[in-house]
C-alpha positions in Angstrom: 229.0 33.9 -25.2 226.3 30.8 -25.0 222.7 30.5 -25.8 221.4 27.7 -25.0 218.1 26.4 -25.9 216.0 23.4 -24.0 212.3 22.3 -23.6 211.6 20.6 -26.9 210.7 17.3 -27.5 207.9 15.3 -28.8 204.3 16.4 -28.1 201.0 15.3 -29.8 198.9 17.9 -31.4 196.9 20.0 -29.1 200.1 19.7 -26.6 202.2 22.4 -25.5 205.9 22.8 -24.4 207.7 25.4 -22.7 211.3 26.3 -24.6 213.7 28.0 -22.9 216.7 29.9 -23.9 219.2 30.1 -21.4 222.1 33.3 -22.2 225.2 33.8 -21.0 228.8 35.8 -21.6 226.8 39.0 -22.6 224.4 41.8 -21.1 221.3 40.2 -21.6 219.3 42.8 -20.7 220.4 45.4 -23.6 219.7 42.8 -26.1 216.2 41.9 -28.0 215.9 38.8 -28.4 214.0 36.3 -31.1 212.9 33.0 -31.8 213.5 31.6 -35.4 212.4 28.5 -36.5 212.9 25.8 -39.5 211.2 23.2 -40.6 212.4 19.9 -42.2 213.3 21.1 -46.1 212.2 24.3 -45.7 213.4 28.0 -45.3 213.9 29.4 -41.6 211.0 31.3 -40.5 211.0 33.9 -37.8 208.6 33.3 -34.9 208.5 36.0 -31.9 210.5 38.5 -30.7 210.7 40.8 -27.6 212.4 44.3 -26.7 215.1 44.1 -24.1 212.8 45.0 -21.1 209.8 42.2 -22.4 207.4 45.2 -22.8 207.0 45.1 -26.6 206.6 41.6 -28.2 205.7 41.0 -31.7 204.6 38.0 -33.4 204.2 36.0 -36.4 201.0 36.6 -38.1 200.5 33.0 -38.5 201.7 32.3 -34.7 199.3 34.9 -33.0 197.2 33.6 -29.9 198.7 30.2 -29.4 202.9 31.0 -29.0 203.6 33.4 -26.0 206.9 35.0 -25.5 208.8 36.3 -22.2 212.1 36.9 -20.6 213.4 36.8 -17.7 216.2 39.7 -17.2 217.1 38.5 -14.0 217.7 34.8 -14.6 219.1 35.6 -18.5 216.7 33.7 -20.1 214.2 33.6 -22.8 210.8 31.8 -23.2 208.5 30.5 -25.5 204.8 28.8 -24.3 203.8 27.3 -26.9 199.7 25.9 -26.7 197.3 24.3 -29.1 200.6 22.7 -31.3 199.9 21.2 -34.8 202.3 19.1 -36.5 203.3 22.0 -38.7 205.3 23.4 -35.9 207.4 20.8 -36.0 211.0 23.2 -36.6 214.3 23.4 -34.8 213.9 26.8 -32.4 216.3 28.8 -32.5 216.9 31.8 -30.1 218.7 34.5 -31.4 219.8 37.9 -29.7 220.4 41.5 -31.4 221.9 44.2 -29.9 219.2 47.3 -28.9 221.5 50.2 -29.3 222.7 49.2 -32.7 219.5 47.5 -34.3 219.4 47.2 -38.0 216.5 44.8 -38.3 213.8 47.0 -40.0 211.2 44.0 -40.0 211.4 40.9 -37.5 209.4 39.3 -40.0 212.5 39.0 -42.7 215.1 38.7 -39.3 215.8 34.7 -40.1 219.5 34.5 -40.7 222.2 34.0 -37.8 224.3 37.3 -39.7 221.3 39.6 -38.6 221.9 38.8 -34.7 224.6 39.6 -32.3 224.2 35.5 -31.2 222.3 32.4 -32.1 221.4 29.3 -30.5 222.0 26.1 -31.9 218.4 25.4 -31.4 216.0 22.7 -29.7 214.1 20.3 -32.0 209.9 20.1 -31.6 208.2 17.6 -33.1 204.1 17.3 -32.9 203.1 14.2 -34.0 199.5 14.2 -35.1 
């Protein structure tokens, strides 16, 4: 079982960057899946997730209308678009997966811990220089 996480880098605030999460070794499709992030010296904070079909996606409060996420069932892999960046985004991204049938996660918004998901990434590193 791999997820694998790519697309970060270092952007200037305004940019965007594309991450990707590419999943393999498990059914993809049955899973949701969720970004998590962490800043430099500070706690891990949950970004975005999405239900195993991409219909339903929640978000961050803070995140809303600049961060986008999708999937891609066909190719196994997760997205996040990420526009209008400011240097407080600067995080390792972590993708993590959760199995649908047996979901315990009550709020996605407290889901920041690798022992909540199925599988975690080892994460991508953004940096947004200002």
């Amino acid at each position: 079982v791999q997820l694998v996480e790519s697309g970060g880098g270092l952007v200037q605030a305004g940019g965007s960057l594309r991450l990707s999460c590419a999943a393999s070794g498990f059914n993809f499709g049955g899973f949701d899946m969720s970004w998590v992030r962490q800043a430099p010296g500070k706690g891990p904070e949950w970004v975005s997730a999405i239900s195993t079909s991409g219909a339903t996606t929640t978000y961050a409060d803070s995140l809303k209308g600049r961060f986008t996420i999708s999937r891609d069932n066909a190719k196994n892999t997760l997205y996040l678009q990420m526009n209008s960046l400011k240097p407080e985004d600067t995080a390792v991204y972590h993708c993590a997966a959760v199995d649908a049938t047996k979901l315990t996660i009550t709020r996605w918004a407290e889901a920041i811990h690798p022992y909540q998901y199925n599988y975690w990434g080892q994460g991508t590193q953004v940096t947004v220089s200002s």
